[in-house]
Biopython code that builds the backbone (N, CA, C, O; Angstrom):
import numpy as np
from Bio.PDB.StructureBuilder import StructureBuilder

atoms = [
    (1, "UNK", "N", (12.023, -17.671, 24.640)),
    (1, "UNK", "CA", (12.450, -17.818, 23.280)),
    (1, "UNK", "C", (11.326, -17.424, 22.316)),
    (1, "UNK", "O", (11.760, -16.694, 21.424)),
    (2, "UNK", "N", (10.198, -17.645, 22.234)),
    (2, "UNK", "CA", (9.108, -17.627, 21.437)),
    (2, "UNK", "C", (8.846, -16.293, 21.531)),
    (2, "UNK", "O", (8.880, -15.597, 20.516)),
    (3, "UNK", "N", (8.468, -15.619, 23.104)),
    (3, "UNK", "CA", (8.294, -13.851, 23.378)),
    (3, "UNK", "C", (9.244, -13.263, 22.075)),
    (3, "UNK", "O", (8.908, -12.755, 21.005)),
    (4, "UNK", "N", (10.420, -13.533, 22.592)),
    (4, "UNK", "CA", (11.833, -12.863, 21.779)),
    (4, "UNK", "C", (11.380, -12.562, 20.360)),
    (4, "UNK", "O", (11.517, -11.456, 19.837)),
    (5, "UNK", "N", (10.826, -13.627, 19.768)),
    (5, "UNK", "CA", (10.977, -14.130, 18.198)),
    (5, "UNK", "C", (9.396, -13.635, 18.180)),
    (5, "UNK", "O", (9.057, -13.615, 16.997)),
    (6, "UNK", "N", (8.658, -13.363, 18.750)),
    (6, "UNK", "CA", (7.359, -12.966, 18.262)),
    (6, "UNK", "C", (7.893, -11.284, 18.321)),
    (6, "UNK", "O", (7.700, -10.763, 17.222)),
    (7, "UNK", "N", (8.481, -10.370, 19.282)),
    (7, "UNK", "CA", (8.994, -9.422, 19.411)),
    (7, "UNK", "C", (9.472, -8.959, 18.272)),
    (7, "UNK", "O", (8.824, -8.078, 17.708)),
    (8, "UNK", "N", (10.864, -9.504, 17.601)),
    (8, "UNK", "CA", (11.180, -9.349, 16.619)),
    (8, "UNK", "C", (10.749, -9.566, 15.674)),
    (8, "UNK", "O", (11.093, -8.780, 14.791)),
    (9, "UNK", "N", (9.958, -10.484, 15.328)),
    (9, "UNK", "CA", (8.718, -10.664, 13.849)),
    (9, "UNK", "C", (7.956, -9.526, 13.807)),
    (9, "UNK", "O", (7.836, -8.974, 12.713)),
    (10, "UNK", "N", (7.287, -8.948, 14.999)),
    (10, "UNK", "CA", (6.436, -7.889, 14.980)),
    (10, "UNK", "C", (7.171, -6.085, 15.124)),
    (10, "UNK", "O", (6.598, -4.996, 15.114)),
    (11, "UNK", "N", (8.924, -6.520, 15.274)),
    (11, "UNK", "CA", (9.315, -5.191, 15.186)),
    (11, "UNK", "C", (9.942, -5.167, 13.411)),
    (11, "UNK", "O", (10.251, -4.149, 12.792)),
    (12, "UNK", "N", (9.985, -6.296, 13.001)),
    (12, "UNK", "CA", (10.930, -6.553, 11.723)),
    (12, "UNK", "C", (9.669, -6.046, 10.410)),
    (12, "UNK", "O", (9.969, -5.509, 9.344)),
    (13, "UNK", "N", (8.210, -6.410, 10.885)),
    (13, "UNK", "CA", (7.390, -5.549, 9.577)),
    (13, "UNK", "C", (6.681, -4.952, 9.898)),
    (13, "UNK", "O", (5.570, -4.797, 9.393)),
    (14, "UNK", "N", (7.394, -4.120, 11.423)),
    (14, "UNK", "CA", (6.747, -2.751, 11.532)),
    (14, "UNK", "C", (5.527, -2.768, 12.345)),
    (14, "UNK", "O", (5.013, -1.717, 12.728)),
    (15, "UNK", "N", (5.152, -3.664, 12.559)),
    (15, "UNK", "CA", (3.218, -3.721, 13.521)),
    (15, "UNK", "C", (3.520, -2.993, 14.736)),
    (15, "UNK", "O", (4.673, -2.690, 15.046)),
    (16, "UNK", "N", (2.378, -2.674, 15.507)),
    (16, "UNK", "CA", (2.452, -2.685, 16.688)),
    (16, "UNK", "C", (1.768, -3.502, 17.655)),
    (16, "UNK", "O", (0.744, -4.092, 17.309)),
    (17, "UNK", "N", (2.201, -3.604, 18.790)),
    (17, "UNK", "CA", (1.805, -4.740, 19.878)),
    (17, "UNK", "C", (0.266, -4.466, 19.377)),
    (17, "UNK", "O", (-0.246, -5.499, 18.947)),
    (18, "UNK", "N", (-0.697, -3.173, 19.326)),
    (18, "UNK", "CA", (-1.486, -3.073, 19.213)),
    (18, "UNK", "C", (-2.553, -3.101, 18.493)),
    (18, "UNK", "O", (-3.754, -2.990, 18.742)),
    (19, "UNK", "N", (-1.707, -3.329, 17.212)),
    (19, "UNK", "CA", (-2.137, -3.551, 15.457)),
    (19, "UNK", "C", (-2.259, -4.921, 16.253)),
    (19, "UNK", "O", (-3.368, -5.136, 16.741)),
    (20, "UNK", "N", (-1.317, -5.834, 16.441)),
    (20, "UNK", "CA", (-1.370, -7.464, 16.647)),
    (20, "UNK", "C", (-2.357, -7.844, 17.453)),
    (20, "UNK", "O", (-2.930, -8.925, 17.318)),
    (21, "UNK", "N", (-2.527, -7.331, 17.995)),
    (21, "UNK", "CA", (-3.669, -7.545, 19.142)),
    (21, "UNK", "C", (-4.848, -7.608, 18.591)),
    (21, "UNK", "O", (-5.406, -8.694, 18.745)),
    (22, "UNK", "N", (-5.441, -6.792, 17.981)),
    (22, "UNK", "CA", (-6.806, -6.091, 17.218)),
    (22, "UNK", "C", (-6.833, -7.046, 16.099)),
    (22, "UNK", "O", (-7.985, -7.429, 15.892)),
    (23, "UNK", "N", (-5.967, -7.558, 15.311)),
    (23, "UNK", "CA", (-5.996, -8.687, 14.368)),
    (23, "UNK", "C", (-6.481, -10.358, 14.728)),
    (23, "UNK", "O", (-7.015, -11.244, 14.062)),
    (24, "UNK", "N", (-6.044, -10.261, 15.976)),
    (24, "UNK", "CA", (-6.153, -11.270, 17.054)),
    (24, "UNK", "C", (-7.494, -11.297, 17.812)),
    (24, "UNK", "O", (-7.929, -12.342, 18.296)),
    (25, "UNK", "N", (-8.196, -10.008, 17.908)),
    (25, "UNK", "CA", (-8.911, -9.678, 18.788)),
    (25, "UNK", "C", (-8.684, -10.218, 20.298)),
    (25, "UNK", "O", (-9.574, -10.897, 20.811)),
    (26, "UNK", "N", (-7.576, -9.942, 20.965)),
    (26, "UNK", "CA", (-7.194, -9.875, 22.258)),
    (26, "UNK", "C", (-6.883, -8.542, 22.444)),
    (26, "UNK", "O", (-6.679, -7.699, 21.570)),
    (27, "UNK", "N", (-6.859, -8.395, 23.783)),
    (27, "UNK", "CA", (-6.462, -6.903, 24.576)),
    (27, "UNK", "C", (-4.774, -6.797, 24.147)),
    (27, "UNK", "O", (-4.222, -7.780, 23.653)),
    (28, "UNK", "N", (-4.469, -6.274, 24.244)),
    (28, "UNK", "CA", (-2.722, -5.565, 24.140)),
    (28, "UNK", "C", (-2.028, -5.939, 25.048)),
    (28, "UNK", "O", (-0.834, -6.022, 24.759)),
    (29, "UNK", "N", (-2.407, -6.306, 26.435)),
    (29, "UNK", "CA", (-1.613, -6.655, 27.548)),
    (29, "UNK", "C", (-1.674, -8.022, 27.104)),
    (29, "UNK", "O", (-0.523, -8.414, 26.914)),
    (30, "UNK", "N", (-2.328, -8.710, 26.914)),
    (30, "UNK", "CA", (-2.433, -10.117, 26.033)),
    (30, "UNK", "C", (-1.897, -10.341, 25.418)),
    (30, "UNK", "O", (-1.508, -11.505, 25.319)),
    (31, "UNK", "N", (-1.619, -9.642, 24.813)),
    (31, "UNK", "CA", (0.165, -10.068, 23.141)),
    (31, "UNK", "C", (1.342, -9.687, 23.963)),
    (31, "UNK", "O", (2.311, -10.445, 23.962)),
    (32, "UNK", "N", (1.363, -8.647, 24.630)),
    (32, "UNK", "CA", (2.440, -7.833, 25.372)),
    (32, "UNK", "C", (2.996, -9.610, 26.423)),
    (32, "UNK", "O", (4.083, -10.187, 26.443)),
    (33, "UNK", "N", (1.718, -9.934, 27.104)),
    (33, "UNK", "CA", (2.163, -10.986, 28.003)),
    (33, "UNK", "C", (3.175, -12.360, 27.083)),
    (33, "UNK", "O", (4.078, -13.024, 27.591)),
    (34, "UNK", "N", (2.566, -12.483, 25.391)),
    (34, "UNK", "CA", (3.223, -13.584, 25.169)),
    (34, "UNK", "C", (4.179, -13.246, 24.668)),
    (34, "UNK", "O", (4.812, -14.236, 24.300)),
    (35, "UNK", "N", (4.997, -11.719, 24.278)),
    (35, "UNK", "CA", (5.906, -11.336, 23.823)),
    (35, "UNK", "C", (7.190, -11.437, 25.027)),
    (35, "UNK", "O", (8.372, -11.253, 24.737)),
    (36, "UNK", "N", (6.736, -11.740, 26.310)),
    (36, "UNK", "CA", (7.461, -11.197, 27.441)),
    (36, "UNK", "C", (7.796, -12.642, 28.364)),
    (36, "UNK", "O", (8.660, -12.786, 29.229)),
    (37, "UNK", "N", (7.013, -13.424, 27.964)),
    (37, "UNK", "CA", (6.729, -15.079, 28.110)),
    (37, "UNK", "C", (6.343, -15.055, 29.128)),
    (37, "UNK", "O", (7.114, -15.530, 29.961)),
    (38, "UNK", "N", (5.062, -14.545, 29.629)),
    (38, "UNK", "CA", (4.488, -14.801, 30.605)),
    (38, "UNK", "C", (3.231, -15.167, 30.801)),
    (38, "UNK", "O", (2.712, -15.102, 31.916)),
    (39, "UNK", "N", (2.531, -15.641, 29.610)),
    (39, "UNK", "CA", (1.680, -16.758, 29.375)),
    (39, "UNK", "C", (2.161, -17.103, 27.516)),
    (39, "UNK", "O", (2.952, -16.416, 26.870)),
    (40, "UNK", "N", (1.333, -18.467, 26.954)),
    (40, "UNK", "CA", (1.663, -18.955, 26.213)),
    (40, "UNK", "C", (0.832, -18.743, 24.880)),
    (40, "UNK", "O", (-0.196, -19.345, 25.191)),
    (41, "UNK", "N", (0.646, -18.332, 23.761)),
    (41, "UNK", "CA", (-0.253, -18.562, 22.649)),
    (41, "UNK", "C", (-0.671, -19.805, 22.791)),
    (41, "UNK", "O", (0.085, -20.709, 23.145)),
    (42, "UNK", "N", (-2.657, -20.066, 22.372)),
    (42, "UNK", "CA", (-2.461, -21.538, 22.417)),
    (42, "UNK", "C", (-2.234, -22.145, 20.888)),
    (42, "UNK", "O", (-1.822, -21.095, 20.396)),
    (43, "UNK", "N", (-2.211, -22.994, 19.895)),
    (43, "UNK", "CA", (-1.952, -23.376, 18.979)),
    (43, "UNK", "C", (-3.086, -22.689, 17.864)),
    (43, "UNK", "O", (-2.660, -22.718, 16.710)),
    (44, "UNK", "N", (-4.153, -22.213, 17.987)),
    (44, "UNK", "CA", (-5.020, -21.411, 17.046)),
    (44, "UNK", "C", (-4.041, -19.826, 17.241)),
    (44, "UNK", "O", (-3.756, -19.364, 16.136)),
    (45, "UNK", "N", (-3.693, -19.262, 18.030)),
    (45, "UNK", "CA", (-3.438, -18.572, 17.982)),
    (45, "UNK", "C", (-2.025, -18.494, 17.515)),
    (45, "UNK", "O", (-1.880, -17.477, 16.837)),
    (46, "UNK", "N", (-0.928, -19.191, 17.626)),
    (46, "UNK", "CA", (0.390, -19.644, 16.870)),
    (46, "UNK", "C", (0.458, -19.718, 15.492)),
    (46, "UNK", "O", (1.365, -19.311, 14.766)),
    (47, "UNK", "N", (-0.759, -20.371, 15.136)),
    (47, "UNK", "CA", (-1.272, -20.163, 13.456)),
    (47, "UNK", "C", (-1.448, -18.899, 13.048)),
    (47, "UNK", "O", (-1.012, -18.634, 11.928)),
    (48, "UNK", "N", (-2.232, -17.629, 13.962)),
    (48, "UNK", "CA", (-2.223, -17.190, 13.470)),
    (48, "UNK", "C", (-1.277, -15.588, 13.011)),
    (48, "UNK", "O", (-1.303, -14.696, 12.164)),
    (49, "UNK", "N", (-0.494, -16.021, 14.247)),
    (49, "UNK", "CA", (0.697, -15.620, 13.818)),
    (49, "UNK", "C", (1.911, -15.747, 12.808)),
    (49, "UNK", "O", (2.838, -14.987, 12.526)),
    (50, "UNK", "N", (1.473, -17.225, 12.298)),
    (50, "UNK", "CA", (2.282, -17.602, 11.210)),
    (50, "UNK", "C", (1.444, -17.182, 9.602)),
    (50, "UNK", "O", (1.738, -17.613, 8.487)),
    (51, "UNK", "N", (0.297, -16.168, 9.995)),
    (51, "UNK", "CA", (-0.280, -15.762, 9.206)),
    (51, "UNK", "C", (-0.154, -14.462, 9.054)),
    (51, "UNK", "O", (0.215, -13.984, 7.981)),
    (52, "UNK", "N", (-0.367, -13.927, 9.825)),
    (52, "UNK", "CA", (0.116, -12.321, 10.454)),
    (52, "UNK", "C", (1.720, -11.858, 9.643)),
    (52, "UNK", "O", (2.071, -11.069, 8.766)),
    (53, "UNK", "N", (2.413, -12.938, 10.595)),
    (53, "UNK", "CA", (3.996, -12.349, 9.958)),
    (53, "UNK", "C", (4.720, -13.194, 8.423)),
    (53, "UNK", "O", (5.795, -12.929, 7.884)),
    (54, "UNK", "N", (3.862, -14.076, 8.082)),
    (54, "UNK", "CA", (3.404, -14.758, 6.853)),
    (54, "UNK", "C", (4.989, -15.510, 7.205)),
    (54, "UNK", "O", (5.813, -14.848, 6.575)),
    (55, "UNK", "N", (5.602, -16.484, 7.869)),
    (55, "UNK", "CA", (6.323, -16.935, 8.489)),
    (55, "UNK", "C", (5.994, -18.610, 8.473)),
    (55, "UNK", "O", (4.846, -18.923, 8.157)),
    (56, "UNK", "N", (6.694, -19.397, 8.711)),
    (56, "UNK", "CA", (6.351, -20.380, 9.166)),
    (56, "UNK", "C", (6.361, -20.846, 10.675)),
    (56, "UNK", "O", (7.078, -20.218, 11.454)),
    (57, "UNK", "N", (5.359, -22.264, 11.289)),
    (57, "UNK", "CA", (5.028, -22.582, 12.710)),
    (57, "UNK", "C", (6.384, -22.701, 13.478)),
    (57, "UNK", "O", (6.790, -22.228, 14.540)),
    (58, "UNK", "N", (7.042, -23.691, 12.327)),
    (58, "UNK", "CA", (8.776, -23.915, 12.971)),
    (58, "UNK", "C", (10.064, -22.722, 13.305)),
    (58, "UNK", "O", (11.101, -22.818, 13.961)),
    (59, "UNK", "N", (9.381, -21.451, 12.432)),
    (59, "UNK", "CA", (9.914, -20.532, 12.704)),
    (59, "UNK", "C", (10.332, -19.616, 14.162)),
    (59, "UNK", "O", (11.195, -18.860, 14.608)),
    (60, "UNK", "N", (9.023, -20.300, 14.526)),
    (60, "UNK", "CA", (8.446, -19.144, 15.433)),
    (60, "UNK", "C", (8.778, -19.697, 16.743)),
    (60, "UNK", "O", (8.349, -19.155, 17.762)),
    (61, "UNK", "N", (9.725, -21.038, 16.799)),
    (61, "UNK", "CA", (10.601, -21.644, 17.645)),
    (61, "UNK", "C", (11.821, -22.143, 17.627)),
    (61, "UNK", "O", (12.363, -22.839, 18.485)),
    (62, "UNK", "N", (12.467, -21.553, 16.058)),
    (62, "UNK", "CA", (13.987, -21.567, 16.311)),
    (62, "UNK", "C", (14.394, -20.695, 15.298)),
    (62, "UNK", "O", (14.473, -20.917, 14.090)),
    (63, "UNK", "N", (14.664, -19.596, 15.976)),
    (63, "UNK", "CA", (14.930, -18.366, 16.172)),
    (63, "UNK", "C", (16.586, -18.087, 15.625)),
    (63, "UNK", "O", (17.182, -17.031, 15.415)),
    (64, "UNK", "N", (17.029, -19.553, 15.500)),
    (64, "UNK", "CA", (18.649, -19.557, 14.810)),
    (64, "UNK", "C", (18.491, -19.503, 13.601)),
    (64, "UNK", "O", (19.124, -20.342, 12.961)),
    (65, "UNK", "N", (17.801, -18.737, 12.985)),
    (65, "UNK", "CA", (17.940, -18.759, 11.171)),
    (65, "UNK", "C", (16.967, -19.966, 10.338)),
    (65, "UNK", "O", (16.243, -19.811, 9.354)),
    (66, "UNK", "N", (17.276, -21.288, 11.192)),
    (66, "UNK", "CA", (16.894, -22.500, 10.588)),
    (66, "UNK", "C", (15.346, -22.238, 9.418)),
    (66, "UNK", "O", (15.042, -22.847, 8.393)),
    (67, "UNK", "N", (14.831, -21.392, 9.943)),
    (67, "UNK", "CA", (13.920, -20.925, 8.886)),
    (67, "UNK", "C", (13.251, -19.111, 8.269)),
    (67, "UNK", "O", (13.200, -18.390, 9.266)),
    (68, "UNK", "N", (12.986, -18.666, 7.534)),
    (68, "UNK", "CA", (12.790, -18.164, 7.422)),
    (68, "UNK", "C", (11.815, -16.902, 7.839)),
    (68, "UNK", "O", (10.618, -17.106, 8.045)),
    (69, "UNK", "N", (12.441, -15.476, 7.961)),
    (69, "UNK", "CA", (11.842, -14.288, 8.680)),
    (69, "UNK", "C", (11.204, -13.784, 7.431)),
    (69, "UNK", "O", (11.178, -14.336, 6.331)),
    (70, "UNK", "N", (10.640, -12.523, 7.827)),
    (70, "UNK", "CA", (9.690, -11.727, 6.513)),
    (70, "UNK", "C", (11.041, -11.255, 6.245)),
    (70, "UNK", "O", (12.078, -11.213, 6.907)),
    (71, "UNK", "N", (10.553, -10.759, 4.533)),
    (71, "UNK", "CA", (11.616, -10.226, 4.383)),
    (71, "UNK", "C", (12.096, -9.036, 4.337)),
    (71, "UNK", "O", (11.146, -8.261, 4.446)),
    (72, "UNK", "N", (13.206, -8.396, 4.218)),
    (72, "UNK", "CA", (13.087, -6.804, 4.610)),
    (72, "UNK", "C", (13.244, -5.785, 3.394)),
    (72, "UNK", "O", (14.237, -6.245, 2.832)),
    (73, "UNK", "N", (12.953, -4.969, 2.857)),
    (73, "UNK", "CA", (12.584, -3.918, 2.149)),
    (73, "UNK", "C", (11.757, -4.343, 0.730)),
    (73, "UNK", "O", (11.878, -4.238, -0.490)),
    (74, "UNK", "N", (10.927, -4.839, 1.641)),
    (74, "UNK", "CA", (9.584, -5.102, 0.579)),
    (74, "UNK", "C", (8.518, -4.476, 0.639)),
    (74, "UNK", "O", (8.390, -4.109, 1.807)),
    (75, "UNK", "N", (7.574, -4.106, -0.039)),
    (75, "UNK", "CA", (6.506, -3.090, -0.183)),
    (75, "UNK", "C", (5.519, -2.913, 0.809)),
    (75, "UNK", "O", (4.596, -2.099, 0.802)),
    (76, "UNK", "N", (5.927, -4.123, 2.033)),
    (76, "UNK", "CA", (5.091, -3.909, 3.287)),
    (76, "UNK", "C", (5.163, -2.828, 3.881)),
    (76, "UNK", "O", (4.239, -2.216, 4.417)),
    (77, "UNK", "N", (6.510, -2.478, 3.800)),
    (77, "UNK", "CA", (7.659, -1.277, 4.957)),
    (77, "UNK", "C", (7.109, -0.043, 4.259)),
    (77, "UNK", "O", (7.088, 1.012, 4.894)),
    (78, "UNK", "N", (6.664, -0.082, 3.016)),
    (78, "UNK", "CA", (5.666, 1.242, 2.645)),
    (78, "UNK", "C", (4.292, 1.800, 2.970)),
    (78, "UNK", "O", (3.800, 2.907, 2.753)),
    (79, "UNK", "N", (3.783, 0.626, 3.596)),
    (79, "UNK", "CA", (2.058, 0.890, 3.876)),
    (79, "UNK", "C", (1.984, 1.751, 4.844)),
    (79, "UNK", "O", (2.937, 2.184, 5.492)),
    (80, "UNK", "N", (1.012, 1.986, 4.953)),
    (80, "UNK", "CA", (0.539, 3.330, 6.070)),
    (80, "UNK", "C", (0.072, 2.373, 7.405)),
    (80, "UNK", "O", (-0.154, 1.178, 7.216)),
    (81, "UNK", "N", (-0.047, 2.919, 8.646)),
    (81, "UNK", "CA", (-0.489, 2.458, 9.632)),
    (81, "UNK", "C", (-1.721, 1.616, 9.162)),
    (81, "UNK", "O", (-1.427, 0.434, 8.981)),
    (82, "UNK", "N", (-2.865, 1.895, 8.951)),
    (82, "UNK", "CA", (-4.433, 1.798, 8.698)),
    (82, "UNK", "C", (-3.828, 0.610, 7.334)),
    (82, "UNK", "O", (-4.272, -0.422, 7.838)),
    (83, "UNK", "N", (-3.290, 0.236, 6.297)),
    (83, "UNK", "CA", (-2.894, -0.698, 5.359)),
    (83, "UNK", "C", (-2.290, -1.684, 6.570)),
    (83, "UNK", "O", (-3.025, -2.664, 6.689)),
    (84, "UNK", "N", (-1.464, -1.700, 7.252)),
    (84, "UNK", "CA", (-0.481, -2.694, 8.081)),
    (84, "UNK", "C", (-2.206, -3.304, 8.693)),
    (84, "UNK", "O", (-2.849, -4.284, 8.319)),
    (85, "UNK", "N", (-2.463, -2.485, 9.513)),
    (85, "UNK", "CA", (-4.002, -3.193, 10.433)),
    (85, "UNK", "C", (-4.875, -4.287, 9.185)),
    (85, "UNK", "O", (-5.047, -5.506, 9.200)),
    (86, "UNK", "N", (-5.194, -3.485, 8.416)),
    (86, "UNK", "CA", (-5.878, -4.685, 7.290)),
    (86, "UNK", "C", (-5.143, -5.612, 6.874)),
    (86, "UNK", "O", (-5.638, -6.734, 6.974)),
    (87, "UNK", "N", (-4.121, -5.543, 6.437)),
    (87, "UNK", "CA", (-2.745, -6.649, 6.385)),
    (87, "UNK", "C", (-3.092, -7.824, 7.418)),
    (87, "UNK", "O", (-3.262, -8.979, 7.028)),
    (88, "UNK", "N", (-3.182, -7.455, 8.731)),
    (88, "UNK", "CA", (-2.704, -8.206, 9.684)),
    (88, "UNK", "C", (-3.918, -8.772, 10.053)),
    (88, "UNK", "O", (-3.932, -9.998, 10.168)),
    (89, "UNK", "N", (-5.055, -8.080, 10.288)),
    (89, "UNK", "CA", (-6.534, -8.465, 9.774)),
    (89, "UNK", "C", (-6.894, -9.758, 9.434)),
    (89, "UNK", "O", (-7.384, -10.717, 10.029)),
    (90, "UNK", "N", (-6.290, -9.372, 7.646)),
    (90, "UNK", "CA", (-6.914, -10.281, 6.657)),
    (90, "UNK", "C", (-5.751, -12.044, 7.199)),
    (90, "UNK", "O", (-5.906, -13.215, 7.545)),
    (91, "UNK", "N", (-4.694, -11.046, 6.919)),
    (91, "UNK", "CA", (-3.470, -12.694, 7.619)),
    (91, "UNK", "C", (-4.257, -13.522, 8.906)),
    (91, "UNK", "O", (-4.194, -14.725, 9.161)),
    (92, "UNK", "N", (-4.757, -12.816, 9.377)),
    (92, "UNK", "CA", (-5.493, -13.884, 10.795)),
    (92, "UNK", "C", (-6.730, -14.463, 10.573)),
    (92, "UNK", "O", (-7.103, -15.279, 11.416)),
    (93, "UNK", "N", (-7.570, -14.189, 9.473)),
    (93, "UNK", "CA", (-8.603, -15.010, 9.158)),
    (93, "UNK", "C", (-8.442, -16.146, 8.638)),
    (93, "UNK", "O", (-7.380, -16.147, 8.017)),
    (94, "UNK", "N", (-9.146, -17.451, 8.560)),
    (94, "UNK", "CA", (-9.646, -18.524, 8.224)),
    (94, "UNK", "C", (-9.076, -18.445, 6.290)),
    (94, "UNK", "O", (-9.474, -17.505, 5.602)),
    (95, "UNK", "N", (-8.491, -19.145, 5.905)),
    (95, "UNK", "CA", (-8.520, -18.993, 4.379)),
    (95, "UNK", "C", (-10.040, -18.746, 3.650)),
    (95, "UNK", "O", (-10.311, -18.009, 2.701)),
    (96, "UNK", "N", (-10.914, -19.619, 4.433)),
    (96, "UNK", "CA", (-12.158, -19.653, 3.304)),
    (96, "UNK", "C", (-12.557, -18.288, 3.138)),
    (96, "UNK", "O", (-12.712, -17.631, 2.109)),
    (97, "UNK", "N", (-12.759, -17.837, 4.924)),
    (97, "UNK", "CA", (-12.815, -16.198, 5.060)),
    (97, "UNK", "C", (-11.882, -15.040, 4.088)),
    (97, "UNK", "O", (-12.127, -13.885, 3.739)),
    (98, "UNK", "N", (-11.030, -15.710, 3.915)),
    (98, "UNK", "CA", (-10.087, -14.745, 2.983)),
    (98, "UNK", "C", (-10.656, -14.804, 2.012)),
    (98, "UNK", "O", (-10.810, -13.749, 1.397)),
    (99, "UNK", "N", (-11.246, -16.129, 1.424)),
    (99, "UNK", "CA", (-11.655, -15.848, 0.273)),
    (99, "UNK", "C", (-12.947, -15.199, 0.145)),
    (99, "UNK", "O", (-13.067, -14.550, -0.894)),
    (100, "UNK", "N", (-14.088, -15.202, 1.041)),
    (100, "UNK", "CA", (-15.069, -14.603, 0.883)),
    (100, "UNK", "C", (-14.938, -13.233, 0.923)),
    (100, "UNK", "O", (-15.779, -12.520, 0.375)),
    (101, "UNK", "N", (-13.804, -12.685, 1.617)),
    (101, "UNK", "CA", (-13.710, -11.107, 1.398)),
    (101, "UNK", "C", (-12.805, -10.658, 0.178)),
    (101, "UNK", "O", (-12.704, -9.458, -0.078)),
    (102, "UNK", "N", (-12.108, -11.670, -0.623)),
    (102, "UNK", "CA", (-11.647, -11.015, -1.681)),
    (102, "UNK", "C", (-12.827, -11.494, -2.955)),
    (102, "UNK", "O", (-12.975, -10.872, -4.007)),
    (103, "UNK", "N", (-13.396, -12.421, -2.657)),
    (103, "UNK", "CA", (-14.683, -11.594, -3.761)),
    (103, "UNK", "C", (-16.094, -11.193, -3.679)),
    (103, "UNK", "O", (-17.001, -11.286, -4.507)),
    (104, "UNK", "N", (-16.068, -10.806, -2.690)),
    (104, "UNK", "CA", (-16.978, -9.604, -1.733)),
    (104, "UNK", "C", (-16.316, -8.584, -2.383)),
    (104, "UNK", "O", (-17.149, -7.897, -2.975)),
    (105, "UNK", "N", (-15.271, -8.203, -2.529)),
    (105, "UNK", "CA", (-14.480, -7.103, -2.988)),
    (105, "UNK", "C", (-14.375, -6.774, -4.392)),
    (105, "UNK", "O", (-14.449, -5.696, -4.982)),
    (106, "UNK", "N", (-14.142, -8.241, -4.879)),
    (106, "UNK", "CA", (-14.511, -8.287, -6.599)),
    (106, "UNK", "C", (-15.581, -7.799, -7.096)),
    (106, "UNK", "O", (-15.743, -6.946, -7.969)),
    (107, "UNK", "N", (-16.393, -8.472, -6.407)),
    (107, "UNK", "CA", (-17.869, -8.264, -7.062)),
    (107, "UNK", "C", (-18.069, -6.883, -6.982)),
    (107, "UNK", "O", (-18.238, -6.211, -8.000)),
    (108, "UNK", "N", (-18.064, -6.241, -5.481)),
    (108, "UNK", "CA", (-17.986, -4.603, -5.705)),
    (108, "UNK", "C", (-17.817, -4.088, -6.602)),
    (108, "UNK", "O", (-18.764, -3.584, -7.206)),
    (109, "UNK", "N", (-16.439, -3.997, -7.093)),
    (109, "UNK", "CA", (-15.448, -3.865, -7.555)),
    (109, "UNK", "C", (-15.922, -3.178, -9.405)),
    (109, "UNK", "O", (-15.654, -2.123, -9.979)),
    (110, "UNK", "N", (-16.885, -4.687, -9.903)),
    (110, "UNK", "CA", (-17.218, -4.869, -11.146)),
    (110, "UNK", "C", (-18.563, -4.269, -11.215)),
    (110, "UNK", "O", (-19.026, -4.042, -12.333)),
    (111, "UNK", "N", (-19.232, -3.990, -10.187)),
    (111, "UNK", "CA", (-20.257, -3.360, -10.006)),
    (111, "UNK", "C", (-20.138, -1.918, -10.444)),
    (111, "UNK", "O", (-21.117, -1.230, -10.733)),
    (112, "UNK", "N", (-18.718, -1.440, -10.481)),
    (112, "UNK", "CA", (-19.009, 0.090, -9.982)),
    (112, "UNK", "C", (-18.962, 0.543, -11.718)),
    (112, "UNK", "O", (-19.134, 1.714, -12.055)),
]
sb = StructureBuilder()
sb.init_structure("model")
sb.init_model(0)
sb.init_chain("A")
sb.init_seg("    ")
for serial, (resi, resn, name, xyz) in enumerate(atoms, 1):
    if name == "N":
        sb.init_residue(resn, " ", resi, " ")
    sb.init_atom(name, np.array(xyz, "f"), 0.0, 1.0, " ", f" {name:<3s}", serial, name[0])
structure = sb.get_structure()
């Protein structure tokens, strides 16, 4: 059930097993295995899938609607390969980390 619904989260905004992986920093046969249910995400990593596909935890185990998927023809479905990877990137870091790279970026930014 979870493989299924991670499958479809990751075919519904476009990633690839291999974008997910690299966001994750696991090998590809490693996402491939929990997409296929043949080992389990452990709970750091469940998070950060609910970051990745910007989804919720409860989502990502009932798969009947009861909660909400990404949604579809939103400005994600426009990014380029190399935009989706930073997307999925930034979704798997630590919030504080998020924040240190968006004003790491600012500051650049005002510099120039």
């Amino acid at each position: 059930m979870l493989g299924e619904r991670l499958r479809r989260l990751r075919e519904k905004t476009e990633y690839t097993q291999q974008q997910i992986a690299n966001a994750l920093h696991i090998d590809r046969s490693t996402y491939a295995y929990y997409e296929t249910g043949r080992t389990t995400p452990d709970i750091f990593t469940l998070l950060a899938f609910v970051n990745i596909f910007h989804t919720t935890l409860d989502s990502l185990f009932h798969p009947d609607g009861r909660a909400p998927e990404p949604p579809s023809g939103q400005s994600l479905y426009s990014l380029s390969k190399s935009e989706k990877q930073l997307l999925a990137c930034y979704r798997a870091m630590p919030p504080e980390k998020q924040k240190e790279l968006l004003q790491a970026l600012t500051k650049r930014k005002k510099k120039r």
